[in-house]
C-alpha angles and dihedrals in degrees: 000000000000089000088053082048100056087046096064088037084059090039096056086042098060093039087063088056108047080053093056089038085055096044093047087048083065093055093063093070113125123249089258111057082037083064096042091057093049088053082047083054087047093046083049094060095037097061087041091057086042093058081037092073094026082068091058132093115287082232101059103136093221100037104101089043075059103053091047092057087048102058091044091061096043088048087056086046094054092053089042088059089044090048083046083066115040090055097086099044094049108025131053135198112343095002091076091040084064094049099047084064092052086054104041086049092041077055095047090041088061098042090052083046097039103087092036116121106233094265090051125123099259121201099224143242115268117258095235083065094047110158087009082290117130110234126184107189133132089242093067098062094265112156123202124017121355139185091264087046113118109252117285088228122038113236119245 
């Protein structure tokens, strides 16, 4: 009895840790895909707020200005997501550190505005992402290193 019980005992044991080994194994995601997951959140309430209004009265006096907002908002998404996945193909190092801020902030940016009625106050979008283009310049309020940065390593 006390050798079967040692046995369930082990065998506990080693399922907690196959769960612990499986939950660290998510923290290893690049910044990148991390990012990607949290535009595929935003998408996600967007589209909830959209079928939000949708649901309301044709009559509604501010439906159509939401719409509107709303489309505004999925449109920079949509550029944001574009500008995700350029990064890695046109920037290096710190570049696309830098980069990786602009978005997560663009995605921020969109979930605070997201529930907002058209005459609402809106927190806006960050310079560096200025006409849904992604601009890393050191006008736009861009710290670090930028596309108009002299290189990190002098070339030889």
């Amino acid at each position: 009895m006390r050798n079967v019980m040692m046995k369930v005992v082990m065998l506990a044991v080693l399922c907690l840790l196959g769960v612990q080994l499986l939950a660290l194994g998510g923290c290893s995601q690049s910044r990148q895909a991390k990012l990607e997951r949290k535009g595929e959140a935003v998408r996600a309430s967007l589209i909830k707020e959209r079928n939000r209004v949708l649901a309301m009265p044709a009559g509604t006096a501010d439906r159509a200005g939401r719409l509107a907002h709303l489309e505004g908002l999925h449109n920079t998404l949509s550029a944001a997501n574009v500008g995700l996945g350029t990064v890695p193909l046109l920037l290096q190092g710190s570049q696309q550190d830098v980069a990786f801020d602009v978005i997560e902030e663009v995605y921020a940016t969109i979930e605070w505005n997201t529930p907002l009625a058209p005459g609402d106050a809106m927190r806006p979008i960050p310079a560096a992402f200025a006409n849904n283009t992604l601009n890393l310049s050191p006008g736009n309020g861009v710290r670090g290193p930028t596309l108009h940065s002299p290189p990190l390593v002098a070339p030889k």
